[in-house]
C-alpha positions as CSV (number, residue, x, y, z in Angstrom):
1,X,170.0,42.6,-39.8
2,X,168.9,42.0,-36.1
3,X,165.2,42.2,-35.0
4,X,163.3,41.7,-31.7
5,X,159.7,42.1,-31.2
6,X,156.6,41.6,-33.7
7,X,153.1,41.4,-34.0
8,X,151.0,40.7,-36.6
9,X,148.5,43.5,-38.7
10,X,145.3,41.9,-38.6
11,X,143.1,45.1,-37.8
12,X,140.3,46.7,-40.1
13,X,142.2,49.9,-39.7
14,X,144.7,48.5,-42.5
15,X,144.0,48.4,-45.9
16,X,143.2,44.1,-47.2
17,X,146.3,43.9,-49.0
18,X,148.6,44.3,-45.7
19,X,146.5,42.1,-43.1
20,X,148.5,39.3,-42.1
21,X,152.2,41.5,-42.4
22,X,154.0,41.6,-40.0
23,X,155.8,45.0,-38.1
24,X,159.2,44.2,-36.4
25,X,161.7,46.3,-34.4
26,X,165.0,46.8,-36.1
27,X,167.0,47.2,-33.2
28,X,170.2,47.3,-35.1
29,X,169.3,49.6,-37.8
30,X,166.8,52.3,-36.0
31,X,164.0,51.2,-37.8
32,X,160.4,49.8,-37.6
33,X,160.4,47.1,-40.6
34,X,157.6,45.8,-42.3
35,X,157.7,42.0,-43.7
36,X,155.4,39.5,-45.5
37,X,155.3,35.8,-44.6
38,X,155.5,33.8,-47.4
39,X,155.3,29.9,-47.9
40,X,156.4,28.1,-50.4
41,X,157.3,24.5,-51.3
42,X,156.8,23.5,-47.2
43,X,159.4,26.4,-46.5
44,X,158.4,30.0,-44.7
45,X,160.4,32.8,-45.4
46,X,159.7,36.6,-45.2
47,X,160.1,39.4,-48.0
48,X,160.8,42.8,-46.2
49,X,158.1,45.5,-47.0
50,X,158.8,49.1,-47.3
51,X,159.9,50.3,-43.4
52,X,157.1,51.9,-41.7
53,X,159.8,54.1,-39.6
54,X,163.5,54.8,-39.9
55,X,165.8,56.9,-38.6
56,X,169.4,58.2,-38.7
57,X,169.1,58.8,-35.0
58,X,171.0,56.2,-33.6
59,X,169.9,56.3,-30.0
60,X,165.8,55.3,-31.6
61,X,166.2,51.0,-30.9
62,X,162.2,49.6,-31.4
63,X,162.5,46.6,-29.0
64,X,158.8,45.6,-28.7
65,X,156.0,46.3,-31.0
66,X,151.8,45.3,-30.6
67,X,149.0,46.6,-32.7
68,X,146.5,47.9,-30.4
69,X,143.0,47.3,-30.0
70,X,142.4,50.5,-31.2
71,X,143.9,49.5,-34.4
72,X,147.1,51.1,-34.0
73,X,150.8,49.9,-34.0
74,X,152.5,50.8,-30.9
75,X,156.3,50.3,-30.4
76,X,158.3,50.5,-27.2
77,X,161.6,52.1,-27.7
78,X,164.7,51.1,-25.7
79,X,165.9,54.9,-25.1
């Protein structure tokens, strides 16, 4: 699976249990994915979250995404 583009949810518009998640452009697979960092024994790794949007239309590539100030998540899509 190929990503580009991430930011981090760190906004009071998101429930405490997914502050600190992170939302990632799925170029590859038409979705916006949703991942936890986790670290363990000196190692990070990431454990994919439920997407937050997916599509079977294959012309929808997320290339950049930012949580706003106004809380949201915005994603810039390459078509």
């Amino acid at each position: 699976m190929k990503q580009v583009g991430f930011d981090f949810i760190g906004t009071r518009h998101f429930p405490d249990d997914l502050q600190g998640t992170v939302a990632v452009g799925g170029f590859y697979d038409n979705t916006l994915q949703h991942h936890r960092l986790e670290y363990r024994d000196g190692v990070f790794s990431t454990r994919q979250l439920p997407n937050l949007v997916e599509t079977t239309n294959k012309v929808f590539r997320p290339v950049d995404v930012r949580v706003g100030p106004d809380g949201a998540i915005y994603f810039a899509d390459w078509y």
